[in-house]
N, C-alpha and C positions, 0 to 999 in steps of 0.2 A: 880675797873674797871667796865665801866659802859656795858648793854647792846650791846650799838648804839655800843661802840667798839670793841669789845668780836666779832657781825657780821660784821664790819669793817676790823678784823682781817682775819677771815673766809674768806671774800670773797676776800682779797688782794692772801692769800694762796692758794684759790679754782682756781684764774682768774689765777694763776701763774702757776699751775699744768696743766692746761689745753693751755699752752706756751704763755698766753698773756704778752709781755713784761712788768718787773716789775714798771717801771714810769708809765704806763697805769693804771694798778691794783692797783698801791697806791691810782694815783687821783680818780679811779672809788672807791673804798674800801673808801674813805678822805672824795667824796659827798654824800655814804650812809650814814658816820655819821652824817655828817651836817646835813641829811635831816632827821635822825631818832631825832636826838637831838634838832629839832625846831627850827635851826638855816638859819640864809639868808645861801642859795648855794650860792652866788657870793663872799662871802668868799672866797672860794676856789680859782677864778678867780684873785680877790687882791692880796693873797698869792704868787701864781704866777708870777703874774707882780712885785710886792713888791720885791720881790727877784731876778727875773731873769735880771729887767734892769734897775734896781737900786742899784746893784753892782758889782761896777768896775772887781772886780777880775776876774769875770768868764770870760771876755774877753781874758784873758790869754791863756784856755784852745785849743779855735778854733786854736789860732795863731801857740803855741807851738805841735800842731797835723800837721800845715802845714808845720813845716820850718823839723819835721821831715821827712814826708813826699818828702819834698822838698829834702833832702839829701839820701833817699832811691831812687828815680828815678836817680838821679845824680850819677856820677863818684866820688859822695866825698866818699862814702860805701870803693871802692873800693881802692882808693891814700890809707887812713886812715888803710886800713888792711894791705898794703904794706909798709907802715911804724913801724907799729907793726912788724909788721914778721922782718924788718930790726934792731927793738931795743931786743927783747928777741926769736925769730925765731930758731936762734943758738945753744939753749940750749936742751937736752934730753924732750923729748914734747913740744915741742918748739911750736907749732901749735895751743897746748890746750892751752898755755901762749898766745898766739897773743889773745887766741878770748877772753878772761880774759881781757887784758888789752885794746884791741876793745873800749870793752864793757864800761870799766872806762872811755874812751874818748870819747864814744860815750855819755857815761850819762849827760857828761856837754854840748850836744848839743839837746836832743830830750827831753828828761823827762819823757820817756814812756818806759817801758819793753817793751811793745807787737812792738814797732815799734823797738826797736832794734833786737827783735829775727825775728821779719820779714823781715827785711832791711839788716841783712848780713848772718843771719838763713842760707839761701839755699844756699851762697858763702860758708860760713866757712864749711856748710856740707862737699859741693863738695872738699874743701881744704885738710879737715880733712881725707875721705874715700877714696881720690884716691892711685891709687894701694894698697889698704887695711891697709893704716899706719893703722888706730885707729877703732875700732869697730862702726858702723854708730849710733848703742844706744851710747854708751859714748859720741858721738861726737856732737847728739843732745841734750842726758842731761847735756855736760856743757854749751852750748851756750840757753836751759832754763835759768839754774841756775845764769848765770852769768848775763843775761837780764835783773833780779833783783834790780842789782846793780843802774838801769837807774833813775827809780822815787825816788830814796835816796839821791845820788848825785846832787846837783842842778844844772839846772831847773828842776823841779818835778812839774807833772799836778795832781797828789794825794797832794801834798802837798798844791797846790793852792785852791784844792776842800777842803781840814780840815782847811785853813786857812778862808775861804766861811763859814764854819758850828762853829768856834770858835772863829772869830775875831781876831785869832792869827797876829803876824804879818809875811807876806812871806819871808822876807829879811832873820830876824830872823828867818823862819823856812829851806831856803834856805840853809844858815850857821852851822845850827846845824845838816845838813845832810852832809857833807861835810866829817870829819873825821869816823863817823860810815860807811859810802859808801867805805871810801876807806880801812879802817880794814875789810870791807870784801870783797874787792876782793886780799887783800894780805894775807888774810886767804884761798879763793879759790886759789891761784898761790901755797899756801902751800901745799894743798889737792891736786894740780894738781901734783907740783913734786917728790912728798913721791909717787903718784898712777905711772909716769913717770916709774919711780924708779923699780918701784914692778912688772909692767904691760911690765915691757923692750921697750916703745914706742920708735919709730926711732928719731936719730939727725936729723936736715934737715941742709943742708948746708946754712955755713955761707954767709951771703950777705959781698960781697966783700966792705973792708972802702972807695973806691973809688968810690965806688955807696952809700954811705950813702948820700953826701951833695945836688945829684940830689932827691932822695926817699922824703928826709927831705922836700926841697924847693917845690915841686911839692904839698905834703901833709902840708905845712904850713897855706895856708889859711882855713884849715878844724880844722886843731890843734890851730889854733886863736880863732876861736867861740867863745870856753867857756869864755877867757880871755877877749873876748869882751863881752858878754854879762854878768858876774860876775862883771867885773872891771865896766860897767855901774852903774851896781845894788849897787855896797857898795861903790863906787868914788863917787856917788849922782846925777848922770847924769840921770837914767833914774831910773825909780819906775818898782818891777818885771812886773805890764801889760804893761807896755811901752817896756820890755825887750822883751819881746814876741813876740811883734811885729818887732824891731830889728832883733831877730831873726830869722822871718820867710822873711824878707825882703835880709837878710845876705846871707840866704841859696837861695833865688831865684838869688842874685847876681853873687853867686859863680857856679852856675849852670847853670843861661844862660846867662850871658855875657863872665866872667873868663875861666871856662872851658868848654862850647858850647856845654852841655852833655844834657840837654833840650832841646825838641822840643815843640813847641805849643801843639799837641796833648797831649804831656805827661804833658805839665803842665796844661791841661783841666784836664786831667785825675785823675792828681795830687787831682785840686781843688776841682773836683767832693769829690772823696775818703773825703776829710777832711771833707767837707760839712754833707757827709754820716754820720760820724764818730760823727760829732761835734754834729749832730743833735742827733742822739742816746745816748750820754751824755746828751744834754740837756732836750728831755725828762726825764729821771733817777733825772737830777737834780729838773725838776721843782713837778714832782711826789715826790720827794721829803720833796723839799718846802712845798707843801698842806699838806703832811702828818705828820711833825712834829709842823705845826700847831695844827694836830690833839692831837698829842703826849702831847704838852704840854696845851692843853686844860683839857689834861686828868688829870695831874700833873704826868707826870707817871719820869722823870726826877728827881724831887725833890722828889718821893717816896721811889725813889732807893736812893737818895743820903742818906735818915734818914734811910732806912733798912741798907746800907753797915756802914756809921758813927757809927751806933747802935751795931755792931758787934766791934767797936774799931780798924778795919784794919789803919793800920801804911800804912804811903804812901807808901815804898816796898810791903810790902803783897798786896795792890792794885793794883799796877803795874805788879807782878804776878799774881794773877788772873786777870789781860786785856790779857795779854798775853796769858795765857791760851785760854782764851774765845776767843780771834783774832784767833789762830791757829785753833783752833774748828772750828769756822764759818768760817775759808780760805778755810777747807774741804768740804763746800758744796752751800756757796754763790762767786758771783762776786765781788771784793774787793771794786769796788764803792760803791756797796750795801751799805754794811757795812760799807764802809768811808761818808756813807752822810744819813744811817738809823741809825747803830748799835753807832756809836762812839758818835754821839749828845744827847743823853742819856746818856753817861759815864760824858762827861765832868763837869756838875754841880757839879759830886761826887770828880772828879779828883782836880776842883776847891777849895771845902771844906778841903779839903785834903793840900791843901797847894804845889799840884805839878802844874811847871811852863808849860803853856800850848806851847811851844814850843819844850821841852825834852817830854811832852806827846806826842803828835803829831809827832815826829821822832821814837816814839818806836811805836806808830799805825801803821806810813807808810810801819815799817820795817816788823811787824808782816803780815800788810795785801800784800805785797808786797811777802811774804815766800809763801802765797797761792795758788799764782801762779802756784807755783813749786808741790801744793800737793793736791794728789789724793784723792776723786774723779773726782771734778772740776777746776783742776788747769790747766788755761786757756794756760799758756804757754805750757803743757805738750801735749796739742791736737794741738798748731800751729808746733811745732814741730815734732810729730807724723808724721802729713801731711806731714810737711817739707820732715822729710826723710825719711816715709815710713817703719817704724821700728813696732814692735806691742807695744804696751803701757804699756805690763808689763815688759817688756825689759828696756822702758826707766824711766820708774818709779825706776829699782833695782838699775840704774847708778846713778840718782839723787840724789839716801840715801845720799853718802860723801858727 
């Protein structure tokens, strides 16, 4: 490890400490090495451009922030929870069930945690805590928890960002988040009714069958999405950036022509929002980019792959120690981070190894994805905090199950 990167280091960690956002600090940390190492700085510039618009994928990301977006302004939030509470509503916690399986239907339309605990976050609160059914910590850390669920199940914008840094294919990684997504939210519905059970939470009354086929039809076009945008993706109609697009066109359709729940203003406000959003990824991504130029200038990828090979770890034993190491760093970085620093350095070794870059990439999402959830910076635990106002170690306890 040379000099130029050892202060490369330093100063990515000093700029960081001092709150400069981490894509700023990579590229500023990316041109001190350049420049210590006697290299052209417009490297750094190529790098850049190299990566940022000359592949396709990342187009994906803007889209699928809008057509979430698009459905968190919209009236679909709202049909969508009403049809939940009309299919498992019924049962003893019926409530923490609705926002579980929300959750599941929500993930085949956004690809984002943070927009799904944001987008029905403050509904399912108010749902949850009226006239005191459910403790407001429980009722914010399962709609955390279960927000999880969104970037697993496909569409996933993590998964488009590992398939950007591994070449993977999206289809393929779309697919194989499919069954691990939904074994855990029927893992969460298990942990909800054993806690039901134990905690004595209220029945809510049954939705009358006579009102199920108006709930259903009202909420059908939001319950289609996923089926349209999946059935694109693997029928061969459209390629996942194309779906993206689809999809954020889908949701502006069903929002301001269908159900007339958009105004201009909010769809300004909308596009503003994503634009914000999309841009603060794309720095992180392009700081990125510069920096794992640097990385692999260093050899620091293929160094690690002959130190772990050298150890004789079995592709299990490597897959638990990522896991380890993903849970470790969910504890105290941003999961892009580490979806587009930490993981582009594993892969070479995962490579050698002989594990298929698709099942890797589904057990990164899933790890970096748990982060969320865990303390001290686990992102979802402070939007929800906000949400409802509860203290943080409250909702941290409810999170454990």
């Amino acid at each position: 490890m040379s000099l130029a990167f050892q202060c490369s280091i330093a100063l990515i960690v000093a700029l960081s400490l001092f709150g400069l956002p981490i894509g700023h600090a990579m590229i500023a940390g990316s041109i001190i090495y350049l420049f210590m190492a006697g290299q052209d700085l417009s490297i750094a510039a190529e790098q850049l451009l190299n990566g940022m618009y000359t592949n396709y994928v990342i187009l994906a990301v803007p889209l699928f922030i809008l057509a979430a977006e698009l459905m968190n302004i919209g009236s679909m939030t709202e049909r969508l929870l009403k049809f939940c509470d009309a299919l498992v509503g019924r049962f003893r916690g019926g409530l923490a069930q609705v926002n579980i399986v929300q959750s599941i239907i929500f993930a085949g339309m956004s690809g984002s945690a943070i927009a799904d605990a944001a987008g029905t976050g403050r509904m399912m609160q108010a749902m949850m805590t009226k006239d005191g059914k459910y403790p407001p910590a429980f009722a914010a850390a399962l709609t955390a928890a279960s927000s999880v669920i969104g970037p697993i199940i496909p569409p996933s914008i993590p998964m488009v960002l590992y398939a950007l840094v591994s070449d993977a294919s999206i289809g393929f990684l779309f697919l194989g988040g499919v069954i691990p997504g939904l074994l855990l939210g029927l893992s969460q519905m298990g942990i909800v009714a054993a806690t039901a059970r134990r905690r004595n939470f209220p029945v809510e009354a049954p939705v009358p069958v006579r009102a199920l086929p108006g709930i259903t039809w009202r909420a059908l076009p939001v319950i289609l999405m996923p089926v349209v945008l999946l059935g694109g993706i693997y029928g061969g109609a459209t390629t996942p950036t194309e779906a993206a697009a689809v999809a954020a066109a889908y949701a502006l359709a069903i929002s301001v022509i269908l159900y007339r729940s958009v105004s201009f203003p909010d769809l300004y406000r909308s596009l503003a929002y994503s634009a914000r959003t999309t841009a603060t990824i794309g720095m992180l991504i392009a700081g990125a980019l510069v920096f794992n130029y640097v990385v692999t200038i260093e050899n620091i990828p293929n160094a690690l792959k002959v130190l772990l090979t050298s150890w004789d770890l079995s592709p299990l034993a490597f897959l638990i120690l990522v896991n380890v190491l993903l849970l470790i760093l969910g504890c105290l970085l941003e999961g892009t981070t580490i979806l587009l620093i930490i993981v582009p350095v594993l892969i070479p070794t995962a490579k050698a190894l002989g594990i298929d870059m698709v099942h890797f990439g589904v057990v990164v999402v899933i790890n970096i994805m748990l982060g969320l959830i865990t303390p001290p910076y686990g992102l979802l635990l402070f939007i929800m905090k906000q949400i409802a106002e509860v203290p943080l170690r409250d909702l941290v306890r409810e999170t454990l199950p």
